[in-house]
PADODREN-110424 format. One record per residue (C-alpha): residue number from 0; residue in one letter; x, y, z. Coordinates in steps of 0.05 Angstrom, whole numbers, plus 32768, in hexadecimal, padded with zeros to 4 digits. Each point is the difference from the previous one (the first is absolute). Layout:
BEGIN
NUM;A;X;Y;Z
...
REM end
This chain:
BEGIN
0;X;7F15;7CE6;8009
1;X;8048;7FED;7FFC
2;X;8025;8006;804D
3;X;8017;8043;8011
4;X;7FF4;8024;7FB9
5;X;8020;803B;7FEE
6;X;7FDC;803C;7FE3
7;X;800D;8046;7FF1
8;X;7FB6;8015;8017
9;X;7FD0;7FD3;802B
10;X;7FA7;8023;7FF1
11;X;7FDC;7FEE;8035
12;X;7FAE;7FF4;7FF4
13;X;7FE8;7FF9;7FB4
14;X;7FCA;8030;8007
15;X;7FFD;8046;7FD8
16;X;803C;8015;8024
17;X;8029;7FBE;7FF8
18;X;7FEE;7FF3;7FBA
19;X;8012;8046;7FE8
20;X;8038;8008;8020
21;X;801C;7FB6;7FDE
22;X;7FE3;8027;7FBE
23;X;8034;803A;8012
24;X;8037;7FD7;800E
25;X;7FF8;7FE9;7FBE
26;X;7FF7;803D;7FDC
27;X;803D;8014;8023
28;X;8026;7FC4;7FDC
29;X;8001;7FE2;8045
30;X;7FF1;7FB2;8002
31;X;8025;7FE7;803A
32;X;7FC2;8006;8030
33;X;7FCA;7FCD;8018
34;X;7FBC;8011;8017
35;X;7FEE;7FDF;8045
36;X;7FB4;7FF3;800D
37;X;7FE2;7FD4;803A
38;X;7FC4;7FE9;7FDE
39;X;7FF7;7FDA;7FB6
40;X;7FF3;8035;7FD3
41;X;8007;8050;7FED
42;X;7FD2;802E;8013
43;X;800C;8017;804E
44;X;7FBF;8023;8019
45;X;7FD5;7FEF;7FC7
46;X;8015;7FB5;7FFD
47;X;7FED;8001;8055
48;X;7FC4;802D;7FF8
49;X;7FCF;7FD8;7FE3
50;X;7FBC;800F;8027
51;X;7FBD;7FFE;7FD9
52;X;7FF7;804C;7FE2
53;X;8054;8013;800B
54;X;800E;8032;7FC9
55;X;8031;8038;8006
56;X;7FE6;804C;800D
57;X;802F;801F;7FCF
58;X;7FEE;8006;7FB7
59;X;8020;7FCA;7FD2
60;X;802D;802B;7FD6
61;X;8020;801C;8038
62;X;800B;7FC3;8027
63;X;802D;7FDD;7FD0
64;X;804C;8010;7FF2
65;X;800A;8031;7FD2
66;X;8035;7FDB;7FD2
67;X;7FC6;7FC7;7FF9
68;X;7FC3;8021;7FEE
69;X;7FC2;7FD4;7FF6
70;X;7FCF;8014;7FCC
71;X;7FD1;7FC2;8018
72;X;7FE5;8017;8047
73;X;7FB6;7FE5;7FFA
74;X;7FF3;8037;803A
75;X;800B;8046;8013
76;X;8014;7FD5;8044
77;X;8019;7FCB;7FFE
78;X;7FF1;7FB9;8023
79;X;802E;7FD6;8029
80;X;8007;7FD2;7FC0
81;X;800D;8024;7FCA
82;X;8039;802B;8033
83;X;8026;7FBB;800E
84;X;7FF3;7FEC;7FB6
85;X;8027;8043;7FF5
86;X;8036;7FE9;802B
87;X;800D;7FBE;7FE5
88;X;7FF9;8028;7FB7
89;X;803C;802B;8019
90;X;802B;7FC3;8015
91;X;7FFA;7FDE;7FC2
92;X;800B;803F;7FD7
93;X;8043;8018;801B
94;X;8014;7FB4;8005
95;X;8008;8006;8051
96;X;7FF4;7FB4;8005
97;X;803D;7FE2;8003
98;X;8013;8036;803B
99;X;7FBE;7FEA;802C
100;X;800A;7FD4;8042
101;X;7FC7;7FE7;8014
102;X;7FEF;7FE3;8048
103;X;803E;8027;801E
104;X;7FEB;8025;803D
105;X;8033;802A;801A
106;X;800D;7FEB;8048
107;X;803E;802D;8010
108;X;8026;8031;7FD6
109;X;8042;800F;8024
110;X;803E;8034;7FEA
111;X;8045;7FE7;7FFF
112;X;802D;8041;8006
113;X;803C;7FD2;7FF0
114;X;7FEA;7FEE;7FC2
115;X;7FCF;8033;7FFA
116;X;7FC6;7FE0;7FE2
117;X;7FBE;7FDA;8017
118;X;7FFD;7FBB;801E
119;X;7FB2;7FF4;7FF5
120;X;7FE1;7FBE;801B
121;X;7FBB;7FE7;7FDD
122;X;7FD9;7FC9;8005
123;X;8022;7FDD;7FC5
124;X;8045;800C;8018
125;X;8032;8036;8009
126;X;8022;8031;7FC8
127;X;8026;803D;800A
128;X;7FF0;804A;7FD2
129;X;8027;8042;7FFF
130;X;7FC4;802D;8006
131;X;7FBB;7FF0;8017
132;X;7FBF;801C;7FE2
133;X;7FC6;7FF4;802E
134;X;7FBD;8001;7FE7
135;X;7FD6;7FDC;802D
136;X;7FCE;8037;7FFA
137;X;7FD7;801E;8046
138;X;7FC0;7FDB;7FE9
139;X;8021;7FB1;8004
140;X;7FF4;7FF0;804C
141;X;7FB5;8001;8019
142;X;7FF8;8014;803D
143;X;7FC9;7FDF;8031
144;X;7FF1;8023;8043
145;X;8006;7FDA;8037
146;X;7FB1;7FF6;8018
147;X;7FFB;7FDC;8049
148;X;7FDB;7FBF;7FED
149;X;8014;7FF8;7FBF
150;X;8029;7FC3;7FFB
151;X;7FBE;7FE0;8019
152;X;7FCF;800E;7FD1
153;X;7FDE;7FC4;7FE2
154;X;7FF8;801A;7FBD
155;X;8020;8018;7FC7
156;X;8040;803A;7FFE
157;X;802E;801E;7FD8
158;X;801B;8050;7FE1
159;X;7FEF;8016;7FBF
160;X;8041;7FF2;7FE1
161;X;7FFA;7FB7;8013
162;X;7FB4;7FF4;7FE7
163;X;7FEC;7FBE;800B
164;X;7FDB;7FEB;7FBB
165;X;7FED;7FB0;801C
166;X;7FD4;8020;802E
167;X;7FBF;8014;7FEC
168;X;7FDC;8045;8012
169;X;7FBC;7FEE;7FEB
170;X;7FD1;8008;8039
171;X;802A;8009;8039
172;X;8002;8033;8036
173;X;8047;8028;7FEA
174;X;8027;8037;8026
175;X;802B;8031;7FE4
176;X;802E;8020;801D
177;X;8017;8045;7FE8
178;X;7FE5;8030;7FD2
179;X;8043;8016;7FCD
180;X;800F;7FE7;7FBC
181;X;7FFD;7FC1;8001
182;X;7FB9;7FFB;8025
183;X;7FE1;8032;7FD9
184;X;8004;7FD4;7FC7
185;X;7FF7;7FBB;8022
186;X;7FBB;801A;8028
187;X;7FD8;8011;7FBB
188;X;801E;7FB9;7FDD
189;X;7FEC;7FCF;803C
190;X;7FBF;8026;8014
191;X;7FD1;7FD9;7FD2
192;X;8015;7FBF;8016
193;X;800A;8004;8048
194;X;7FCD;7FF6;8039
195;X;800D;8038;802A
196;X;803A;802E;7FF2
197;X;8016;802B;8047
198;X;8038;8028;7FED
199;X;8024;8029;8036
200;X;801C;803E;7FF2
201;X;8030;8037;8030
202;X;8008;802D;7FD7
203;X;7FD0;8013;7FBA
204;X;8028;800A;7FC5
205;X;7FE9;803C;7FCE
206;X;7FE8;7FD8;7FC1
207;X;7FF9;8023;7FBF
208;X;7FE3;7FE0;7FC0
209;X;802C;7FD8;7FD5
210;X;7FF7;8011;7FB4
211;X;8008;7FC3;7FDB
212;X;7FF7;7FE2;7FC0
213;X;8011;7FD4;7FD2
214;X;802E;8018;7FCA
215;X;7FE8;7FF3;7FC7
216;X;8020;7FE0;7FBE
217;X;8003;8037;7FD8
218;X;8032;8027;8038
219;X;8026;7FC1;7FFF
220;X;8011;8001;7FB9
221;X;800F;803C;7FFE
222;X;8032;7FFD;803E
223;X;8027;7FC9;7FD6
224;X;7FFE;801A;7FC0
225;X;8019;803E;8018
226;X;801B;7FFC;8043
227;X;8010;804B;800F
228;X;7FB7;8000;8010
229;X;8005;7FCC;803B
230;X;803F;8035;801A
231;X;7FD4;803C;7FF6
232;X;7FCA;7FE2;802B
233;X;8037;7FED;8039
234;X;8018;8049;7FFC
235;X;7FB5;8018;800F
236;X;7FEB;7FD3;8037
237;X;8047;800D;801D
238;X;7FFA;804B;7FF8
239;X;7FC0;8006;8024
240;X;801E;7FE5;8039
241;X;8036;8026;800B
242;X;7FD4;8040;7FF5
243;X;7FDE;7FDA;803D
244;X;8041;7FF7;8028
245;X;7FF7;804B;8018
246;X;7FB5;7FFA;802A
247;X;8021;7FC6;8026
248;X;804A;8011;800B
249;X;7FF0;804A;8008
250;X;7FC2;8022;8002
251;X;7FD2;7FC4;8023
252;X;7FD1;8034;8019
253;X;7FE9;8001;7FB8
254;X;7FE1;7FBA;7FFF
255;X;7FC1;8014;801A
256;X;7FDB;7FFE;7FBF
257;X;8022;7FB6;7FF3
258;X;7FDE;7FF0;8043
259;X;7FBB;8019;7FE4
260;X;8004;7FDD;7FBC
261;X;8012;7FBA;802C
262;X;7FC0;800A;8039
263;X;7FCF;800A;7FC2
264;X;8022;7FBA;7FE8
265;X;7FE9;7FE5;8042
266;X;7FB6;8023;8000
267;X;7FF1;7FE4;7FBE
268;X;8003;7FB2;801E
269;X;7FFD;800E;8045
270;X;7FB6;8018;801B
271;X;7FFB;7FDC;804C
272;X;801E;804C;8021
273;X;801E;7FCD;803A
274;X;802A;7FE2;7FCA
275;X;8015;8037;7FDE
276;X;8014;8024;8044
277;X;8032;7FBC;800F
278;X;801C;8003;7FB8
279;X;8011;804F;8000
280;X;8049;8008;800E
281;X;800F;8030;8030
282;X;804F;8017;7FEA
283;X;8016;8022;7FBF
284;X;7FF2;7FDB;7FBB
285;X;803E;7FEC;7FEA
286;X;801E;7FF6;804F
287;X;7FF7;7FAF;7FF0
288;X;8009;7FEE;7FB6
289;X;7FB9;800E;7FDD
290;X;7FDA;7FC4;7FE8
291;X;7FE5;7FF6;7FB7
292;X;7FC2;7FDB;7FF5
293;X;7FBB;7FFF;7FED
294;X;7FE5;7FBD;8025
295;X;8018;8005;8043
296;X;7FCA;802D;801E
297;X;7FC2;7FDF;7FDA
298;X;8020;7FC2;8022
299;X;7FFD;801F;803E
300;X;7FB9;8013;7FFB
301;X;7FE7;7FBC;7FF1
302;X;7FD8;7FD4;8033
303;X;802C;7FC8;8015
304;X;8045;8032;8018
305;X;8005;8029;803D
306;X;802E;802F;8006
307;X;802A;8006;8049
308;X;8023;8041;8004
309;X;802E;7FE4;803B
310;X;8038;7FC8;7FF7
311;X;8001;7FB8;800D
312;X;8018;7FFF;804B
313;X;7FF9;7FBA;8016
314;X;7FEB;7FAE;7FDC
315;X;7FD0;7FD3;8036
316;X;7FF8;7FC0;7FD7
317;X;7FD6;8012;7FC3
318;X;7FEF;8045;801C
319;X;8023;803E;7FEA
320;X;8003;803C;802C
321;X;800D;8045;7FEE
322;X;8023;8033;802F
323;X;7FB8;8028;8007
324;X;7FEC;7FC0;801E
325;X;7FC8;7FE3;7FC3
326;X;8007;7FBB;7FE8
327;X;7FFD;7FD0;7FCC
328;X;7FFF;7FB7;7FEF
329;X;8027;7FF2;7FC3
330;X;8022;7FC4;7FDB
331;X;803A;8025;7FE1
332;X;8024;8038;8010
333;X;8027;801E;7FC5
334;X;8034;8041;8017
335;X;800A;8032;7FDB
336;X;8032;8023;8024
337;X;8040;800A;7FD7
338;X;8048;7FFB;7FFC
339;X;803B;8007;802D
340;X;8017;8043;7FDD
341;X;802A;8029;8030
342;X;8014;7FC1;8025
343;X;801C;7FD4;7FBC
344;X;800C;7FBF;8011
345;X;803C;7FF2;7FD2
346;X;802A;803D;802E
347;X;7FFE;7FC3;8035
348;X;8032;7FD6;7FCE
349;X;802F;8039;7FE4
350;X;803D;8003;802D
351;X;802E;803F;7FF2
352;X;8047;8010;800B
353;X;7FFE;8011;804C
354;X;7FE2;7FBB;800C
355;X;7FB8;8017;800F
356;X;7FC2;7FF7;7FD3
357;X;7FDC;8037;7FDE
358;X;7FBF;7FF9;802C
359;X;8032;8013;803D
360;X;801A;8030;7FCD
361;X;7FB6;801F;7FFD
362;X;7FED;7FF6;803F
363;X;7FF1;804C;8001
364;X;7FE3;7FF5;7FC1
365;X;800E;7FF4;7FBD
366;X;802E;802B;7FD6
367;X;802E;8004;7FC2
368;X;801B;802D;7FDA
369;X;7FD8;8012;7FC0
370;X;7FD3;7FBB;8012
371;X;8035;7FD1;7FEB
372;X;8040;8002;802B
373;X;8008;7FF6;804C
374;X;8041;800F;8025
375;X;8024;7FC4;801A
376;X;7FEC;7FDA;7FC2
377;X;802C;8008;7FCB
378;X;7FE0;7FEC;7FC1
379;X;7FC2;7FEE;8011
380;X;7FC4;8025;7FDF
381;X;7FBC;7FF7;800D
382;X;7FC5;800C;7FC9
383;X;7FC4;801F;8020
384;X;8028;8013;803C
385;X;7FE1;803C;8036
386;X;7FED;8034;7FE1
387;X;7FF5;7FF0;7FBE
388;X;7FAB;7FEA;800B
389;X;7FCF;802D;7FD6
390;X;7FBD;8018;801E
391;X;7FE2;8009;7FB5
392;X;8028;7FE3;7FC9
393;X;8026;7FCC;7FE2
394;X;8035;7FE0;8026
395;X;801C;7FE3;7FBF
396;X;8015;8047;7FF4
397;X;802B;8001;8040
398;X;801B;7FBF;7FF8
399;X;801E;8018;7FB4
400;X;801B;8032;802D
401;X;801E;7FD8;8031
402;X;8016;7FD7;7FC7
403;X;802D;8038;7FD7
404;X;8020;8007;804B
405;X;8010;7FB6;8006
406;X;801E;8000;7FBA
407;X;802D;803C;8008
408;X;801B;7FDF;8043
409;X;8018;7FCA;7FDB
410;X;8018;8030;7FD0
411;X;8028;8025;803D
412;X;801C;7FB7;8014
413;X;8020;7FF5;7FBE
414;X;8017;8043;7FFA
415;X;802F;7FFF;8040
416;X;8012;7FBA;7FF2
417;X;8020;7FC0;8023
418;X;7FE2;7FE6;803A
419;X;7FC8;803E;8018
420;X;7FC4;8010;802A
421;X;7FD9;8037;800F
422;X;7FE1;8014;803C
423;X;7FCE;8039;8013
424;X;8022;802E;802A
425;X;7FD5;8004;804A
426;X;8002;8055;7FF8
427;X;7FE7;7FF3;7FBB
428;X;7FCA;7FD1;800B
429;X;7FEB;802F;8044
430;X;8003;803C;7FCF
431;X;7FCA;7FDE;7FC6
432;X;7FD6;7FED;8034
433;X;7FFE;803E;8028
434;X;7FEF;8024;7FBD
435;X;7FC7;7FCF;7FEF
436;X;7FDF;7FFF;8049
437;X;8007;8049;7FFC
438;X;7FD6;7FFD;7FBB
439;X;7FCF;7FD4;801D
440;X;7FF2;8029;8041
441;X;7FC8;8029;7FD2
442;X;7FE4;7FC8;7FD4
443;X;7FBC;7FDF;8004
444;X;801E;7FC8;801E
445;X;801C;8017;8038
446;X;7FC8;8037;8012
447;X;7FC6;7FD6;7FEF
448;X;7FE7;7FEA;803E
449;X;8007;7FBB;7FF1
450;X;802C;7FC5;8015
451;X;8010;7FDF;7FC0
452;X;8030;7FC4;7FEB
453;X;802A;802E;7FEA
454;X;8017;8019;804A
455;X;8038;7FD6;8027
456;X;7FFE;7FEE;804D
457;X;8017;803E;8014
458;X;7FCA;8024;7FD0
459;X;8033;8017;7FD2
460;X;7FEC;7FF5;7FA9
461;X;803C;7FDC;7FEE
462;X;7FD5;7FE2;7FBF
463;X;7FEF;803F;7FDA
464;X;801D;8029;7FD1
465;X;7FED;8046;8010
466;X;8013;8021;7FB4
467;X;7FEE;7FF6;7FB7
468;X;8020;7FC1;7FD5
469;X;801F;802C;7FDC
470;X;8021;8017;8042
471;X;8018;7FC4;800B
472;X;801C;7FEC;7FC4
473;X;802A;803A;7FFF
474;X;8020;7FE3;803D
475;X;8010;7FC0;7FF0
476;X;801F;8013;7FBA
477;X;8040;7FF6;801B
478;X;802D;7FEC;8031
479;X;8021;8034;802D
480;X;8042;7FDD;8017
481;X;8009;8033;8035
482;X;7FBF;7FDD;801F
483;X;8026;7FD0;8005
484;X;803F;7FDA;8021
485;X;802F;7FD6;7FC5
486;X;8014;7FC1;8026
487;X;803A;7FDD;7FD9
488;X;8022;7FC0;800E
489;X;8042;7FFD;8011
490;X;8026;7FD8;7FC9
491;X;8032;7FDD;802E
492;X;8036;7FC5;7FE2
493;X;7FEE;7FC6;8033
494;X;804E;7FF0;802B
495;X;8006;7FB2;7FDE
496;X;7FF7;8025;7FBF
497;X;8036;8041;8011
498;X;802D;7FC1;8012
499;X;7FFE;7FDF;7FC2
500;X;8004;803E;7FD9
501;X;8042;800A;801F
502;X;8013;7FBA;7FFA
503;X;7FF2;8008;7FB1
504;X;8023;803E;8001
505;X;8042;7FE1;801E
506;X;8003;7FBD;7FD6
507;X;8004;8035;7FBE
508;X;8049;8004;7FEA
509;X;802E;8044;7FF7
510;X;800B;7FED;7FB2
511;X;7FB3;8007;7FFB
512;X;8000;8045;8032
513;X;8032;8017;7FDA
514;X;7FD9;7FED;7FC1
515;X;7FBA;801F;8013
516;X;8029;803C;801A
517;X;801F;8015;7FB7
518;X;7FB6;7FE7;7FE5
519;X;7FDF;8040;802B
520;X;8039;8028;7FF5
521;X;7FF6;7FF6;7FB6
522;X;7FB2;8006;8000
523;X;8009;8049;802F
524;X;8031;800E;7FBC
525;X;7FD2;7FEC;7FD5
526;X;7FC7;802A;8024
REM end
């Protein structure tokens, strides 16, 4: 990367976000941009999420972009592999090589109001961008609780995202920690070859079955051949969910029968009554994001796991204590315990006009207006920003959303012209947000019972999205300048060079004034 860079838009993160928001900019006609992305390669969650069983829990046709359908999904869901294979599909389709930095952490992302435009300092040096599109994405930083005694166990540790593949599983005693997504699928993959498999669990998650299948050839075919089919079968799987949208967002009391249909799932594997009482949730389906699959609780039922409804509390050498007080030797402990989501880590490094960082900026909590824009950074969007997370559908859907925003921004910019930023007005940003907390006061996730990853400090759901997609991409269509404040740079002639204009001006001759005066007098004629 050549020393302080200029370009017209710096993408930060080259996951689903990143990458189709470089795939805008160049459907926009815009090619002045780079793509910054800390590790080697594309792929953002599903390049760092590579656990034994990690598939995604939305169907295959809906979780791609919609402007590169695949006719080739193997699955009805997808794996890990064949979702980063997508990816790097994507990149090489739409030619977004040549834009990729690879190895270039951001460390600090700075506005200069002077010159009003980024100063952003990576790892691989520093380059400076108009407008910033941040798509770091809420599920890039794993988060590890911090367990007294755990910087002195013996054996083996590390999160989900970071799986350790050297080490091997076979036979040993295992803890996991956490009972969402990721460990759902990681409990039924490792449970044949471990030892002993003690997984500890706060808070049971409502699983319900997960309906997959391979697709077969002939469906393939016919999605290339003629691909109208492959958008016909997005428009149904997307459909259903919105029809969906309503139990959780406004009628929750209505998810009873949901609740039914998931505690038969559990009978039919789970017979011991003392497990099945630990494993029954005891808050509103839907309250925590609901689980697909169909291994998890024969898993759970075999002879070599134990199931600790209580957290891990404390680490004494090899021996792992829960907060109920049982123990456990193990040889590995492997958390499953998430991301920082309302606390992104990347807010640390953005420094906004008033000289403070957006984490002091959401230090109440994070907000922006419409998901993208925060006040007191003028353009700087974020992808994925609060608000924008889906309880039962596709995020690709919001981030096409997000993305016809970003692109009419830029649109806006070249509209008023010269030397511009935008900025979220405060009482605009205050006034989105009121409305969507408002929203979610009723929802599932907020009346649930549950504490869920989706709740901030403070207990407030600054994730969620409390509406339809549809909803949502009605409000980020356009851009409402009145949302916003139009900074423009003053275009000021330096003193030296107001000196030497008037030095020019002095050295010309009256033959030639007098000469350039009848010229415009005879062009005015002429006119």
């Amino acid at each position: 990367m050549a020393e302080h860079e200029h370009v017209r838009v710096a993408v930060i993160g080259s996951g689903f976000g990143g990458l189709g928001a470089a795939v805008r900019l160049r459907r926009e006609g815009i090619t002045d941009f780079v793509v910054l992305e800390r590790a080697d390669s594309v792929g953002g969650t599903w390049r760092d999420n590579d656990y034994p069983g990690c598939a995604c829990d939305v169907p295959s046709h809906l979780y791609s972009f919609s402007f590169a359908p695949n006719p080739d999904w193997p699955r009805t869901f997808s794996g890990q592999q064949h979702i980063r294979a997508y990816l790097e599909h994507v990149t090489d389709v739409f030619g977004l090589r040549p834009h990729l930095r690879f190895d270039s952490e951001v460390k600090l992302m700075t506005w200069d109001g002077e010159r009003l435009r980024w100063e952003i300092e990576t790892t691989r040096g520093t380059l400076t961008a108009d407008v910033v599109v941040s798509a770091t994405g809420p599920l890039s930083d794993p988060k590890i609780p911090a367990i007294p005694g755990l910087d002195s166990f013996p054996g083996k540790v590390f999160h989900s995202a970071r799986w350790d593949h050297d080490y091997d599983l076979r036979g040993k005693r295992v803890a996991m920690v956490g009972t969402g997504a990721s460990a759902i699928q990681i409990v039924p993959a490792i449970q044949r070859q471990v030892g002993r498999l003690t997984l500890f669990q706060r808070t049971p998650p409502w699983v319900m079955p997960r309906v997959d299948r391979a697709i077969s050839g002939a469906e393939r075919r016919l999605h290339r051949a003629l691909p109208f089919t492959t958008q016909l079968r997005r428009g149904l799987l997307w459909g259903l969910r919105e029809l969906q949208v309503q139990a959780f967002t406004k009628h929750p009391d209505e998810l009873g029968l949901i609740e039914q249909l998931a505690k038969r799932n559990m009978g039919r594997a789970i017979k011991d009554p003392a497990l099945r009482a630990k494993l029954t949730p005891d808050y509103r389906i839907g309250c925590k994001r609901i689980l697909l699959s169909s291994a998890y609780y024969p898993a759970l039922a075999q002879p070599n796991v134990d199931v600790v409804a209580s957290g891990l509390s404390e680490v004494r050498g090899s021996t792992v204590i829960a907060a109920d007080g049982s123990e456990a030797e193990v040889d590995a402990i492997i958390f499953g315990t998430g991301f920082h989501v309302t606390d992104m880590p990347i807010a640390e490094r953005v420094v906004g006009a008033d000289g403070r960082t957006l984490t002091e900026s959401w230090k109440n909590g994070m907000q922006a207006l419409r998901g993208a824009s925060a006040a007191g950074f003028p353009n700087w969007m974020t992808i994925i920003g609060p608000n924008t997370g889906l309880g039962n559908s596709s995020m690709i859907l919001m981030i096409e959303s997000q993305l016809n925003y970003m692109a009419d921004f830029l649109r806006q910019l070249d509209v008023l012209g010269g030397r511009t930023a935008l900025d979220a007005r405060p009482t605009a940003v205050d006034d989105w947000n009121r409305k969507v907390q408002e929203r979610m006061k009723r929802t599932v996730w907020n009346t649930g019972g549950c504490t869920s990853w989706y709740l901030d400090a403070s207990g407030r759901n600054t994730t969620i999205w409390p509406g339809t997609t549809t909803e949502f991409r009605r409000a980020t269509r356009r851009v409402d300048l009145a949302e916003y404040e139009v900074i423009r740079k003053a275009e000021v002639i330096p003193k030296a060079e107001e000196k030497q204009k008037a030095e020019e001006e002095q050295k010309v001759s009256p033959a030639e004034k007098k000469k350039a005066s009848r010229a415009e007098k005879k062009s005015e004629a002429a006119a």
